[in-house]
N, CA, C and O atoms as CSV, one atom per row, in Angstrom:
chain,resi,resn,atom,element,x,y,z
A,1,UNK,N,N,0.847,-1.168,0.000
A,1,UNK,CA,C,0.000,0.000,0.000
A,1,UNK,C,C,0.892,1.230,0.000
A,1,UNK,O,O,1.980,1.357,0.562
A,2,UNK,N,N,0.370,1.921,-0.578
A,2,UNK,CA,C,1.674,3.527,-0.534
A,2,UNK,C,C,0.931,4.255,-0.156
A,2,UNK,O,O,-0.282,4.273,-0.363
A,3,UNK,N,N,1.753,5.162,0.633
A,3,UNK,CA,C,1.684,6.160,1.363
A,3,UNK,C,C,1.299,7.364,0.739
A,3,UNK,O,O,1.622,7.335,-0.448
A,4,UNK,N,N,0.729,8.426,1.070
A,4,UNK,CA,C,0.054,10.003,1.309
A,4,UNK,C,C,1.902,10.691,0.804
A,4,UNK,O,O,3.004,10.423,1.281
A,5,UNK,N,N,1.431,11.749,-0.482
A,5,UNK,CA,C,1.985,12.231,-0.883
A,5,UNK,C,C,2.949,13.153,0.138
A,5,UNK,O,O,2.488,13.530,1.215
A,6,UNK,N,N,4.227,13.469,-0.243
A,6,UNK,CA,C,4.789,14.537,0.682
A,6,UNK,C,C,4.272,15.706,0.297
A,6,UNK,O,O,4.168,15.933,-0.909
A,7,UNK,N,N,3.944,16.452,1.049
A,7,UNK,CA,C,4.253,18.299,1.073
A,7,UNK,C,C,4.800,18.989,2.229
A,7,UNK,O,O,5.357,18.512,3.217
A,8,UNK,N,N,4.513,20.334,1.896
A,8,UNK,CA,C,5.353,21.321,2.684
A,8,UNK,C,C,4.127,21.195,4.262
A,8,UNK,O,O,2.898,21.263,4.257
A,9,UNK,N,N,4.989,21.015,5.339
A,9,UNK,CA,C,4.121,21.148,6.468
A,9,UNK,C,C,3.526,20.008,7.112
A,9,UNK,O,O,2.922,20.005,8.185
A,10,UNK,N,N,3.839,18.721,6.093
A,10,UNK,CA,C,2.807,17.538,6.678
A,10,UNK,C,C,2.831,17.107,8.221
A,10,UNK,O,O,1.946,16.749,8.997
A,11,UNK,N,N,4.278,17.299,8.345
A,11,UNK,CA,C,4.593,16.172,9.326
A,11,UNK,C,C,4.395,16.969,10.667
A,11,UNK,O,O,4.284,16.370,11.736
A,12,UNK,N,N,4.335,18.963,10.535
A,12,UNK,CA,C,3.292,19.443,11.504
A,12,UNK,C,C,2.363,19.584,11.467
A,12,UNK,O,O,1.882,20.222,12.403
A,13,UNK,N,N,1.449,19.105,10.388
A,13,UNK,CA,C,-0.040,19.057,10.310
A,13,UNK,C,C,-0.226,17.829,11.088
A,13,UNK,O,O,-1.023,17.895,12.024
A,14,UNK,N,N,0.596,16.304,10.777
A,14,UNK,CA,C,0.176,15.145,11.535
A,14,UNK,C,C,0.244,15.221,13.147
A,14,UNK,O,O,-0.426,14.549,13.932
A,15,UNK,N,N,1.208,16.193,13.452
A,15,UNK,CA,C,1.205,16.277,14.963
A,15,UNK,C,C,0.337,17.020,15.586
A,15,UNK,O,O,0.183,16.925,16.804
A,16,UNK,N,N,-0.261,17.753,14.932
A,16,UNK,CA,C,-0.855,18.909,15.822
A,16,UNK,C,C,-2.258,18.121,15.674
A,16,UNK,O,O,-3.024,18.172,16.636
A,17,UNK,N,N,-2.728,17.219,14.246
A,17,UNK,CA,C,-3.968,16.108,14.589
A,17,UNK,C,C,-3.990,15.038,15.085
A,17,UNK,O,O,-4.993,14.325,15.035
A,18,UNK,N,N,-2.772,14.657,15.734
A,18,UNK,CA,C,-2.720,13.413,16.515
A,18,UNK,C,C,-2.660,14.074,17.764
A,18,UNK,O,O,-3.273,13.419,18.606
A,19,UNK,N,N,-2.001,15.455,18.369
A,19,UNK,CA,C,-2.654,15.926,18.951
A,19,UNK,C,C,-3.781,16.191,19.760
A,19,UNK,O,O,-3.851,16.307,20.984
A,20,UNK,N,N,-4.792,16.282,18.752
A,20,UNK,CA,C,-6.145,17.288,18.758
A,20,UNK,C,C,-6.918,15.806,18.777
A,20,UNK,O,O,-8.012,15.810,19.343
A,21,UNK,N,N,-6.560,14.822,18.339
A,21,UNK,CA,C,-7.711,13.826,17.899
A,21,UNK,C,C,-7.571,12.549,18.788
A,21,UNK,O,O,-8.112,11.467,18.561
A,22,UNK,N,N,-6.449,12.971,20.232
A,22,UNK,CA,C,-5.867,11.558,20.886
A,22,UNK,C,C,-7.077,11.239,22.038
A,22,UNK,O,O,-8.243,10.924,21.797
A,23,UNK,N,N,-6.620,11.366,22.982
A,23,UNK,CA,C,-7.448,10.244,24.299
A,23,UNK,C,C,-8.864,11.503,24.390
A,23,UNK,O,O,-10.056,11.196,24.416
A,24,UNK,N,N,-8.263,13.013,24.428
A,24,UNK,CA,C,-9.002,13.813,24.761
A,24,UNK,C,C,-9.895,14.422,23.593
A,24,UNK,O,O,-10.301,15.584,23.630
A,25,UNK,N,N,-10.144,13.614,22.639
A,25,UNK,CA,C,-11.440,14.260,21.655
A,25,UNK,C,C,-12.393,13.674,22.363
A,25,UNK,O,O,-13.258,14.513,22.614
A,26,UNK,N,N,-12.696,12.450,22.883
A,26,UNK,CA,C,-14.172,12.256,23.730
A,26,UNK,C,C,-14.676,12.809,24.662
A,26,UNK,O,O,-15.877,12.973,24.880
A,27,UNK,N,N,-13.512,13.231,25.461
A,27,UNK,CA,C,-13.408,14.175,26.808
A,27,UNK,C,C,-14.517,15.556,26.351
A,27,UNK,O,O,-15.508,15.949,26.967
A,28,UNK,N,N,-14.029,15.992,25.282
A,28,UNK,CA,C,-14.704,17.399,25.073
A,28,UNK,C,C,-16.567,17.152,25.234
A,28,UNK,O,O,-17.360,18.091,25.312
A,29,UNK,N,N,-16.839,16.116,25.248
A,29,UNK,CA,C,-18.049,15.799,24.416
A,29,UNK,C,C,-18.898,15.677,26.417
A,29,UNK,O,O,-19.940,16.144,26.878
A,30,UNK,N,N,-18.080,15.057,26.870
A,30,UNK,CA,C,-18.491,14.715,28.035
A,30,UNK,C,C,-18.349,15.839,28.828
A,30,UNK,O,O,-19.270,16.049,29.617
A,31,UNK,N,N,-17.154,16.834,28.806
A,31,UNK,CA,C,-16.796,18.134,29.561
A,31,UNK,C,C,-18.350,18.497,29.552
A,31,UNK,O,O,-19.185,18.508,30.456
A,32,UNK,N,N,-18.409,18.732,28.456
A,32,UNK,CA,C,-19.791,19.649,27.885
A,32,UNK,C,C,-21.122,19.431,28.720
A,32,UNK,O,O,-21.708,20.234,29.446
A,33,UNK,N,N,-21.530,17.694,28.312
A,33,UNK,CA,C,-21.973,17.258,29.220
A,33,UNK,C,C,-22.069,17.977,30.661
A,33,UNK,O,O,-23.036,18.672,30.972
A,34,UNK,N,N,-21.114,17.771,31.397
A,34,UNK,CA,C,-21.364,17.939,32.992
A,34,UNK,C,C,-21.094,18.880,32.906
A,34,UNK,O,O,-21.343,19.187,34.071
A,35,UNK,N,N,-20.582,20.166,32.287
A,35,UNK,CA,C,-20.969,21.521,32.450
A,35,UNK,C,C,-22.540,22.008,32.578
A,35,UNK,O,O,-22.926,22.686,33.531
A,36,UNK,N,N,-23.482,21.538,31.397
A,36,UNK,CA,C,-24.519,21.690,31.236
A,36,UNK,C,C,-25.249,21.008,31.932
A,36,UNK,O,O,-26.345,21.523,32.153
A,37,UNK,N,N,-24.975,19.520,32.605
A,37,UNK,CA,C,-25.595,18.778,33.720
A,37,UNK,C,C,-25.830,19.745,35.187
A,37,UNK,O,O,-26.893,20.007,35.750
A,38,UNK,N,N,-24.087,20.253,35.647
A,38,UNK,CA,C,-24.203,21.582,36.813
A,38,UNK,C,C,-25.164,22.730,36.652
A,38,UNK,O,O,-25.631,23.349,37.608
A,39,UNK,N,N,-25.369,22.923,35.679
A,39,UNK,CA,C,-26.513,23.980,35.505
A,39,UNK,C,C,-28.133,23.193,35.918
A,39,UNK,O,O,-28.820,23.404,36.918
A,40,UNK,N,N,-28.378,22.354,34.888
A,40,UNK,CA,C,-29.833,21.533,35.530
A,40,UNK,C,C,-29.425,20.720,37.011
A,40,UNK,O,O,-30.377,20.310,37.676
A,41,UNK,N,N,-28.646,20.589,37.299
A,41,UNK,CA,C,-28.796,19.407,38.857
A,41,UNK,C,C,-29.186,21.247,39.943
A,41,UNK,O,O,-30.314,21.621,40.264
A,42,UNK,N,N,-28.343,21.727,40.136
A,42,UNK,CA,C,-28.540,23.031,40.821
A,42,UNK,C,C,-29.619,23.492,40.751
A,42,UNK,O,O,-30.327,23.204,41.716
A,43,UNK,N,N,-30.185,24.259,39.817
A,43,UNK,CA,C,-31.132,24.566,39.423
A,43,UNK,C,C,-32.734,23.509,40.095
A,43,UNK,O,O,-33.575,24.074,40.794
A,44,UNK,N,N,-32.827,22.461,39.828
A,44,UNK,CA,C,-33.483,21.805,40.576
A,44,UNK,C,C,-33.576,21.643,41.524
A,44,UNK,O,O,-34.647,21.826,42.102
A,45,UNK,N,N,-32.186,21.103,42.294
A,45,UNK,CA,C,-32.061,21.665,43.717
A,45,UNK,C,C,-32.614,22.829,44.090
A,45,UNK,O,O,-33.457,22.557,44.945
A,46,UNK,N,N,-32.592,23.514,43.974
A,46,UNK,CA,C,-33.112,25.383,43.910
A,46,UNK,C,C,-34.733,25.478,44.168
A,46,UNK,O,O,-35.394,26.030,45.048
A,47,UNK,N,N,-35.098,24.664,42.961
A,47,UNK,CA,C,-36.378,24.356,42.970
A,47,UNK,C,C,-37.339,23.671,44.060
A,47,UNK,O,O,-38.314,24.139,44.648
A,48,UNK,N,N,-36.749,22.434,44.131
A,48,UNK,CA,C,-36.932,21.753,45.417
A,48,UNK,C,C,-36.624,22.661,46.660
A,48,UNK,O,O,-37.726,22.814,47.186
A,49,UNK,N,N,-35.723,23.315,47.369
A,49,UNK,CA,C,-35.414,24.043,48.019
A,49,UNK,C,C,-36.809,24.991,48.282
A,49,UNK,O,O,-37.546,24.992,49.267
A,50,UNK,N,N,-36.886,25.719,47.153
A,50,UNK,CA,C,-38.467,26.560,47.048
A,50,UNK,C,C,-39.301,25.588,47.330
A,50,UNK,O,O,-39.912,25.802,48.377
A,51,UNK,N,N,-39.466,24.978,47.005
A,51,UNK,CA,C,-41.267,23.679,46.971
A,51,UNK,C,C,-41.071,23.362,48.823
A,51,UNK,O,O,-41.926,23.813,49.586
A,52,UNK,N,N,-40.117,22.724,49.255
A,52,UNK,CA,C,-39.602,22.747,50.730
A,52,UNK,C,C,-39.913,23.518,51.411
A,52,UNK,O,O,-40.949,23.430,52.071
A,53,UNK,N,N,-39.003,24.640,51.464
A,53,UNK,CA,C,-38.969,25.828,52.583
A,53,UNK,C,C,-40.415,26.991,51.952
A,53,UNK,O,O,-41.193,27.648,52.643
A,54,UNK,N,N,-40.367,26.924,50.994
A,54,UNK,CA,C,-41.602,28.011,50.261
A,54,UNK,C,C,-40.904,29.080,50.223
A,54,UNK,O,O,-41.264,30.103,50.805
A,55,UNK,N,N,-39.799,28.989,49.528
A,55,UNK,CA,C,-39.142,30.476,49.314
A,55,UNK,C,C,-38.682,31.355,48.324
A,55,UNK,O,O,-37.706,32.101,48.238
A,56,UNK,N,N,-39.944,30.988,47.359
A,56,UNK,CA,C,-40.012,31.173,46.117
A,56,UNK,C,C,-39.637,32.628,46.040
A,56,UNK,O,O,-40.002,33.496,46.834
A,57,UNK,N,N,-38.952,32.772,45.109
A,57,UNK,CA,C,-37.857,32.308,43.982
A,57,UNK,C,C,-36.405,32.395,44.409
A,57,UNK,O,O,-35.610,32.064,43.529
A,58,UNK,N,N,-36.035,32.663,45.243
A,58,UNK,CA,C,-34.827,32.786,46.028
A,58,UNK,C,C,-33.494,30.846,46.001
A,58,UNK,O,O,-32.287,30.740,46.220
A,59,UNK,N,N,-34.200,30.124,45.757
A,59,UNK,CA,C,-33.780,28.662,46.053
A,59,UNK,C,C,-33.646,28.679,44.678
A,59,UNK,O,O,-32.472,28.676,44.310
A,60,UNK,N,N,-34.535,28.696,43.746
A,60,UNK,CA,C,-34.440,28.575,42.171
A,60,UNK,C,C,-33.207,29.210,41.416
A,60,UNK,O,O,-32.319,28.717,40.720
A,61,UNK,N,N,-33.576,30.849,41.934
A,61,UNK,CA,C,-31.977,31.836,41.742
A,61,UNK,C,C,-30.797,31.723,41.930
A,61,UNK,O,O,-29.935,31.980,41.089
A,62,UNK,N,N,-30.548,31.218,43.358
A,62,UNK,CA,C,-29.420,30.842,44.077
A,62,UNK,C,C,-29.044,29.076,43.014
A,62,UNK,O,O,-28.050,28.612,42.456
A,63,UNK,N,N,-29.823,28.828,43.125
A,63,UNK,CA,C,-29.134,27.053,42.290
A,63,UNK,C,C,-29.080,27.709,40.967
A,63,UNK,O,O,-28.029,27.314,40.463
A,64,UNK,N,N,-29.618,28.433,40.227
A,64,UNK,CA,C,-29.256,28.707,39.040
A,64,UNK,C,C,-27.772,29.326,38.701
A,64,UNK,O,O,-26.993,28.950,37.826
A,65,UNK,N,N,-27.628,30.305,39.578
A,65,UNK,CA,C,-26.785,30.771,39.920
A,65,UNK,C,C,-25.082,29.893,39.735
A,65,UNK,O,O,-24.124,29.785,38.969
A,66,UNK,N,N,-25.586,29.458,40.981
A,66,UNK,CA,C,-24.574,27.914,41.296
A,66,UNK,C,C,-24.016,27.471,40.018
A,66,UNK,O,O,-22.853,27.512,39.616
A,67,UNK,N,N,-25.090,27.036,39.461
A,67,UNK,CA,C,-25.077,25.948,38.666
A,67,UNK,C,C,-24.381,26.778,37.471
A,67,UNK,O,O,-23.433,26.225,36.915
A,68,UNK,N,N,-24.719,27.884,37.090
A,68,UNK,CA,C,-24.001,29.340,36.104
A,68,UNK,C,C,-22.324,28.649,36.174
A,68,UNK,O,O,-21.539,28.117,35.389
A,69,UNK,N,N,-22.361,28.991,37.452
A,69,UNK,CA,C,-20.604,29.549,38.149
A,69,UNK,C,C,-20.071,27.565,37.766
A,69,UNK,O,O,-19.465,27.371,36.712
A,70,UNK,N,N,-20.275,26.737,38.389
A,70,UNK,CA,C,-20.137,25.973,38.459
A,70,UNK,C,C,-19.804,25.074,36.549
A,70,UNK,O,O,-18.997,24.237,36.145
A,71,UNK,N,N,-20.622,25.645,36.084
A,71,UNK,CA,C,-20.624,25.644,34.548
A,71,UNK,C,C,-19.433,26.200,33.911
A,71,UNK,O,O,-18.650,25.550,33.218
A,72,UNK,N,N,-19.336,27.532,34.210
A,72,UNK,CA,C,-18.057,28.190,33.500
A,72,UNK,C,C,-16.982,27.722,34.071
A,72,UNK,O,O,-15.993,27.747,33.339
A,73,UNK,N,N,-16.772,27.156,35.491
A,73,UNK,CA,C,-15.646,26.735,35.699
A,73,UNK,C,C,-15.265,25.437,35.103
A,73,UNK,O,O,-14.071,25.187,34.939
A,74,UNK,N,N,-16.091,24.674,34.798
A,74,UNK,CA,C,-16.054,23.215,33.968
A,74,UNK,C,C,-15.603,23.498,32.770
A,74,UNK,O,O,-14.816,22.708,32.248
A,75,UNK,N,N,-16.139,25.077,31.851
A,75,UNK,CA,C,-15.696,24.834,30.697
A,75,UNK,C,C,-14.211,25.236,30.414
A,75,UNK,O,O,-13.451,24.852,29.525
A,76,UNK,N,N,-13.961,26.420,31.782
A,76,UNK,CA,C,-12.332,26.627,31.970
A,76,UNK,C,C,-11.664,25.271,32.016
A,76,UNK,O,O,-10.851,24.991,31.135
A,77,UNK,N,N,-11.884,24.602,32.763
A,77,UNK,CA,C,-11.148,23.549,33.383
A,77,UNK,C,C,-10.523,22.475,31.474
A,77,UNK,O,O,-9.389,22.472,30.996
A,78,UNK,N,N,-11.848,21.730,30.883
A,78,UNK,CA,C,-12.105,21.980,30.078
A,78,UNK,C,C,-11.190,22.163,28.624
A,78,UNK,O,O,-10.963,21.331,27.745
A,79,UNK,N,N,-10.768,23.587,28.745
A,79,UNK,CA,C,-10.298,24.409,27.949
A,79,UNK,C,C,-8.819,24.178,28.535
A,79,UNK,O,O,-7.948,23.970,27.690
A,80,UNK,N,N,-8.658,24.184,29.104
A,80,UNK,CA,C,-6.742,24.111,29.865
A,80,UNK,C,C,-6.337,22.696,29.638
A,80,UNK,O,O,-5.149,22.497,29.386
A,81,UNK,N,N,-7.137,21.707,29.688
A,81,UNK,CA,C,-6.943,20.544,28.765
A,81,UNK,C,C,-6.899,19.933,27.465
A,81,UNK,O,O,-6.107,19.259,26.806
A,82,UNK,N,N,-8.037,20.417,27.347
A,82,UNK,CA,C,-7.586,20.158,25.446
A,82,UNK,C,C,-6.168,20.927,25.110
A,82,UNK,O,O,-5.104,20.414,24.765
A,83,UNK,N,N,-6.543,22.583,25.357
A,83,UNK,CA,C,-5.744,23.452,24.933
A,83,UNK,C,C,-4.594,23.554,25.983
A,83,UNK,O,O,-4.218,24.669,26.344
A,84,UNK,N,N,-4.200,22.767,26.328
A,84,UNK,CA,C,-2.520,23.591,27.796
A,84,UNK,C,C,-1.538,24.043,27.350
A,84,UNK,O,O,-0.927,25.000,27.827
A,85,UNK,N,N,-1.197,23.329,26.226
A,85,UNK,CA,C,0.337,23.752,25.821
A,85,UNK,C,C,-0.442,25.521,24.966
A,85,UNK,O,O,0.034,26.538,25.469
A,86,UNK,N,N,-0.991,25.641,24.374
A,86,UNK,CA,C,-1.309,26.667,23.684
A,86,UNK,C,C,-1.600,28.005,24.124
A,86,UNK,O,O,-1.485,29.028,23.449
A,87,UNK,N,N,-2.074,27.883,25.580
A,87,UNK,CA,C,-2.799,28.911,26.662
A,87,UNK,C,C,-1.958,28.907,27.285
A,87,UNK,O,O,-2.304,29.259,28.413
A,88,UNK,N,N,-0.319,28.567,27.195
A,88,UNK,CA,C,0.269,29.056,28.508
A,88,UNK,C,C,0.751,30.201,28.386
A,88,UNK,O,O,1.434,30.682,27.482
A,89,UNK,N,N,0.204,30.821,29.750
A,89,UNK,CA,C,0.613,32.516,29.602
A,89,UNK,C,C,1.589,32.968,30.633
A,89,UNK,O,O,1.778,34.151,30.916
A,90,UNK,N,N,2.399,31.620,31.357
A,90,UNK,CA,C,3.290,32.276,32.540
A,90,UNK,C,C,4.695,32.122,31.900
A,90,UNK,O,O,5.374,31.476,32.698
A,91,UNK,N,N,5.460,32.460,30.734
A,91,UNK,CA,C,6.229,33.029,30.344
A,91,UNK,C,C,6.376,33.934,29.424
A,91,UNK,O,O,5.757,33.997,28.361
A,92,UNK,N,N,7.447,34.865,29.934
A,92,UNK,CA,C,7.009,36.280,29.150
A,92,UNK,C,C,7.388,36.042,27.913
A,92,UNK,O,O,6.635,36.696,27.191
A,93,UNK,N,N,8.254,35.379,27.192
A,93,UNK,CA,C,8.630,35.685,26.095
A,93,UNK,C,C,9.016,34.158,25.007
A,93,UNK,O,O,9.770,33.194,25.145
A,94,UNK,N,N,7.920,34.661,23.799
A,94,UNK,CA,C,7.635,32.848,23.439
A,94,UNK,C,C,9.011,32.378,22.994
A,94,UNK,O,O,9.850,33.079,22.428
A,95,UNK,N,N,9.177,30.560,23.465
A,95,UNK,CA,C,10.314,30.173,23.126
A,95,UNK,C,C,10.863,30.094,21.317
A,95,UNK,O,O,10.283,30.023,20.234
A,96,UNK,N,N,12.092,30.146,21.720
A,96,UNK,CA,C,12.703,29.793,20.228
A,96,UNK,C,C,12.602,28.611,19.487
A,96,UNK,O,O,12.902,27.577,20.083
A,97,UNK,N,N,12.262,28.537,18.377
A,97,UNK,CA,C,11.855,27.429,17.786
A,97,UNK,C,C,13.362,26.879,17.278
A,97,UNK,O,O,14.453,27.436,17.395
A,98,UNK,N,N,13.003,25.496,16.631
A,98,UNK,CA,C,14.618,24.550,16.585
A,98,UNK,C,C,15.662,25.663,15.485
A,98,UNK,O,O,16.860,25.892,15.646
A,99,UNK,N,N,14.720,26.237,14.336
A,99,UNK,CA,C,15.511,26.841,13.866
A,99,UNK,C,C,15.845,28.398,13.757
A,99,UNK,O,O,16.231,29.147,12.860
A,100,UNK,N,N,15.569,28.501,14.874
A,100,UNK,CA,C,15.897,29.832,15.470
A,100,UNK,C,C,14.400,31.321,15.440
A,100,UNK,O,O,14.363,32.269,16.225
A,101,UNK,N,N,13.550,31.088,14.492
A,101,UNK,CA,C,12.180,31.613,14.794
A,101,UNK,C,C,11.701,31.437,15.523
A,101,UNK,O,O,11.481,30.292,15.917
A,102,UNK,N,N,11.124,32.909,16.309
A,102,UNK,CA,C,10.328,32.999,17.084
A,102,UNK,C,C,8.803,31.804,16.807
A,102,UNK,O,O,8.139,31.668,15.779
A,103,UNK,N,N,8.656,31.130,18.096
A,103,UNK,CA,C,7.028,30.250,17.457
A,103,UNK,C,C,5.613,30.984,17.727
A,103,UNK,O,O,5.557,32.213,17.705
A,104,UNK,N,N,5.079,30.613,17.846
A,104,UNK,CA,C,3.572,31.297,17.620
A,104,UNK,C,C,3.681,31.659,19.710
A,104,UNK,O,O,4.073,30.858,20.559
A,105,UNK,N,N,3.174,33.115,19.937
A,105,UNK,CA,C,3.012,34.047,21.275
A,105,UNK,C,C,1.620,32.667,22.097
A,105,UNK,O,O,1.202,31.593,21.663
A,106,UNK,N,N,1.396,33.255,23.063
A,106,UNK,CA,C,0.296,32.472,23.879
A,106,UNK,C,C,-1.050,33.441,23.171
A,106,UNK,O,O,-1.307,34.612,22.893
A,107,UNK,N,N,-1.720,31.971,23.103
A,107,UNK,CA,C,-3.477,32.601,22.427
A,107,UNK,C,C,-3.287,32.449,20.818
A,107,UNK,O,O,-4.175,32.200,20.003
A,108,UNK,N,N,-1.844,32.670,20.557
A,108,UNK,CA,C,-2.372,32.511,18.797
A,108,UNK,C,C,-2.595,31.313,18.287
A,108,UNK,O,O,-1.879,30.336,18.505
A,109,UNK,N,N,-3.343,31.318,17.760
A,109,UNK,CA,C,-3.882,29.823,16.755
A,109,UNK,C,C,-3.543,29.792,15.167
A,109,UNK,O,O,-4.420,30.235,14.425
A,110,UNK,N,N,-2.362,29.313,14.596
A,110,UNK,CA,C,-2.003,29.380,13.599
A,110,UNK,C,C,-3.356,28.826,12.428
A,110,UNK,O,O,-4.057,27.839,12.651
A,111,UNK,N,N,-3.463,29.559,11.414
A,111,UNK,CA,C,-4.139,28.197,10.764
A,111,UNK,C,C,-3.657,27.581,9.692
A,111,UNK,O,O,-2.496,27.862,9.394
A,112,UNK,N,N,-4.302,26.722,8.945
A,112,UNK,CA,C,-4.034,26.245,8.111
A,112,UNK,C,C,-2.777,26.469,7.092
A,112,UNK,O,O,-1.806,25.738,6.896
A,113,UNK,N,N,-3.047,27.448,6.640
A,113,UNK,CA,C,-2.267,28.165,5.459
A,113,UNK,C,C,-0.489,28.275,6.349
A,113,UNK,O,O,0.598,28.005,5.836
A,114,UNK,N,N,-0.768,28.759,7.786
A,114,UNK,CA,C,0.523,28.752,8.404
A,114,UNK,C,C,1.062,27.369,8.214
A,114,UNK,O,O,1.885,27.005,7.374
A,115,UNK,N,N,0.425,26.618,9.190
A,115,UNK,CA,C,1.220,25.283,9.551
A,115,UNK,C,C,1.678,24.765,7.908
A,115,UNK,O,O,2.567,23.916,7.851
A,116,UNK,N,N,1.289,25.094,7.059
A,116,UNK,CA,C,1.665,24.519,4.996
A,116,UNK,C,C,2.746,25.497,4.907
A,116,UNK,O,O,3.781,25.233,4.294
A,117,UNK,N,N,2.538,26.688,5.531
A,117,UNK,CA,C,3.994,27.327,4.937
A,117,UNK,C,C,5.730,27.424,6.157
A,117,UNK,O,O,6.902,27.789,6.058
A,118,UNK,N,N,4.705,26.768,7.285
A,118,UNK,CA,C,6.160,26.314,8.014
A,118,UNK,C,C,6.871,25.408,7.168
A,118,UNK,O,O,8.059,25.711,7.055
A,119,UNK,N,N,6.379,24.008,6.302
A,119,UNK,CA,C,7.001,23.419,5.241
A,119,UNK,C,C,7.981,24.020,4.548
A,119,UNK,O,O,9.038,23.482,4.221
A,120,UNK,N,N,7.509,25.615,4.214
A,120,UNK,CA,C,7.969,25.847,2.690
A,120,UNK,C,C,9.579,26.248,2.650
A,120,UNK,O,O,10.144,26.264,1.557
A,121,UNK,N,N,10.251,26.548,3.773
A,121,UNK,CA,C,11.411,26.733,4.684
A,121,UNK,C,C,11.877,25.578,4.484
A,121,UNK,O,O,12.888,25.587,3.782
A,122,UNK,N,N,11.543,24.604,4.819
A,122,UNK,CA,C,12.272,22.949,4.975
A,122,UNK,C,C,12.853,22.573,3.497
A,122,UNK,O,O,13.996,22.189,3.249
A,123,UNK,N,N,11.528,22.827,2.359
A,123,UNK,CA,C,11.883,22.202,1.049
A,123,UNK,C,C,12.108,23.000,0.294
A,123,UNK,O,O,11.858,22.764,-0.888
A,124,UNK,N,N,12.748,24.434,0.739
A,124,UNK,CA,C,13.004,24.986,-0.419
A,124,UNK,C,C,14.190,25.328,-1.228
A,124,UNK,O,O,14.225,26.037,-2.233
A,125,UNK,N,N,15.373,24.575,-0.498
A,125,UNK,CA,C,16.429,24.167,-1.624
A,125,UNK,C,C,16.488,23.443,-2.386
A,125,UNK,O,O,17.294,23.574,-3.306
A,126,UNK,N,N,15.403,22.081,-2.270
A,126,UNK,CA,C,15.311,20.984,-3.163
A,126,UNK,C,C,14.347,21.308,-4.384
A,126,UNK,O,O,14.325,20.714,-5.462
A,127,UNK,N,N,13.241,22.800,-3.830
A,127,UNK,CA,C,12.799,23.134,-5.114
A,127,UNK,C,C,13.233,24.035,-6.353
A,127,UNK,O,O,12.722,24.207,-7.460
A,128,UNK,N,N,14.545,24.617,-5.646
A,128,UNK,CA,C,15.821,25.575,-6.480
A,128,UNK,C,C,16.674,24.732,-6.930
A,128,UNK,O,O,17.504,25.312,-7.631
A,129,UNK,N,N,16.852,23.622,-6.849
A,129,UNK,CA,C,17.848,23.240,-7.454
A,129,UNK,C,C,17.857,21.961,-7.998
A,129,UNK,O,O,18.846,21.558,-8.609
């Protein structure tokens, strides 16, 4: 069987989707899940709380609430996993790459067209000559 043509960039396109596509692509699906689960379990609680004590709407608010806060912190949490290496923001100044370029700052997301023309550096004496 033969192999997927070479080009410029492949072999950081394959890493950054073996990456993106390893133990933690199911994770995202489930994060989501119990983010949005903390919002309805609270919230009910809340409810019940009111139906209980009769302290309508105060029990409903407060679990909604909860369940808000409790939500966004799941999707932080979340987000620092899929994404860690990409979001790190506790050094000031991005490292040097192998061949001496600066690599992409914290927060930037290269796309496509980048990661094809990091290639174009690698093969471009073999296409001059």
């Amino acid at each position: 069987m033969s192999s997927p043509p070479e080009y410029p960039g492949r072999r950081h396109l394959e890493k950054r989707v073996a990456r993106l596509s390893g133990p933690s692509g199911g994770s995202a699906y489930e994060g989501a899940f119990e983010a949005v689960g903390a919002i309805l379990i609270a919230t009910l609680l809340g409810y019940w709380f009111d139906q209980h004590y009769e302290t309508t709407p105060t029990g409903l608010l407060v679990g909604a609430g909860i369940g808000f806060a409790a939500f966004v912190l799941r999707l932080v949490r979340l987000g620092r996993q899929l994404h860690g290496d990409e979001t790190n923001t506790t050094t000031a100044e991005p490292a040097a790459a192998e061949d001496g370029d600066a690599s992409e700052g914290p927060g930037e997301n290269p796309g496509l067209a980048d990661i094809l023309s990091e290639g174009d550096d690698e093969n471009a004496d073999t296409r001059k000559g």
